[in-house]
C-alpha positions in Angstrom: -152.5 4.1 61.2 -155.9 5.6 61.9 -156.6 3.4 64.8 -155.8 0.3 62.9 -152.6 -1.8 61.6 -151.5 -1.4 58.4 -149.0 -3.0 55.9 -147.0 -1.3 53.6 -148.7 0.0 50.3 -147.0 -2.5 47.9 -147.4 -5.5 50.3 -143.3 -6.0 50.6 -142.1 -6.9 54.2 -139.1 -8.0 55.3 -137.6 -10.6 58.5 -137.0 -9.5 61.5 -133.9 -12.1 63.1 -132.9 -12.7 66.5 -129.5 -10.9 67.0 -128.2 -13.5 69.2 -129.4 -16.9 66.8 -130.5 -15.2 63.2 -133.3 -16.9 63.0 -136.2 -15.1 61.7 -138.9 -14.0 64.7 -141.4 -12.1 63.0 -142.0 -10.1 59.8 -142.7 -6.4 59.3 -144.2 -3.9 56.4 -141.3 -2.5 54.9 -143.0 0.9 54.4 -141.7 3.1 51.2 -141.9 6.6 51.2 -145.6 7.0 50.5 -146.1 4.8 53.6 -144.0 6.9 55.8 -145.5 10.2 54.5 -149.4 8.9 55.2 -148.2 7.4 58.6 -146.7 11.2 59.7 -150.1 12.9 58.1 -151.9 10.1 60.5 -149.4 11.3 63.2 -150.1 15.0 62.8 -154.1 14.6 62.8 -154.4 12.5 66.1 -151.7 15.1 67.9 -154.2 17.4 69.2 -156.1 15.1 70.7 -153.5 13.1 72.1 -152.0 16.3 73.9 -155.2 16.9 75.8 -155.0 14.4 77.7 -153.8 14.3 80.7 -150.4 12.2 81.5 -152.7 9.5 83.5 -155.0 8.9 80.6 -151.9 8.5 77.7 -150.3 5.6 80.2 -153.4 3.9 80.1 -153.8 4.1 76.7 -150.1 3.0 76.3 -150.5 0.0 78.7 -153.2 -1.5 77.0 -151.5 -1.0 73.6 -148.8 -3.2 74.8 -151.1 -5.6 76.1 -152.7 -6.5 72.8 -149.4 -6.3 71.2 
């Protein structure tokens, strides 16, 4: 959120599992409602910017989001 990634607020997370083995793949923040509300206040404050740009400019931003990821 803000540009940068962020656990949850009280540090909990959870597994994520494989649906075909159940074996555990990765972890994520389980976010609790305070987490959920700053995440759609982050949300709300980058939309304007986000809109103004054109269609080109948010794939590339996309594309190299899912590079690092």
């Amino acid at each position: 959120m803000g540009g940068r990634l962020q656990g949850a607020s009280d540090g909990q997370t959870y597994d994520i599992l494989s649906p075909a083995t159940g074996e555990v793949i990765g972890r994520a923040a389980a976010a609790d409602l305070t987490d959920v509300e700053l995440a759609v206040t982050h949300a709300q404050e980058a939309f304007p910017e986000w809109a103004s740009r054109t269609a080109y400019e948010r794939e590339t931003i996309i594309r190299r989001a899912t590079q690092h990821a």
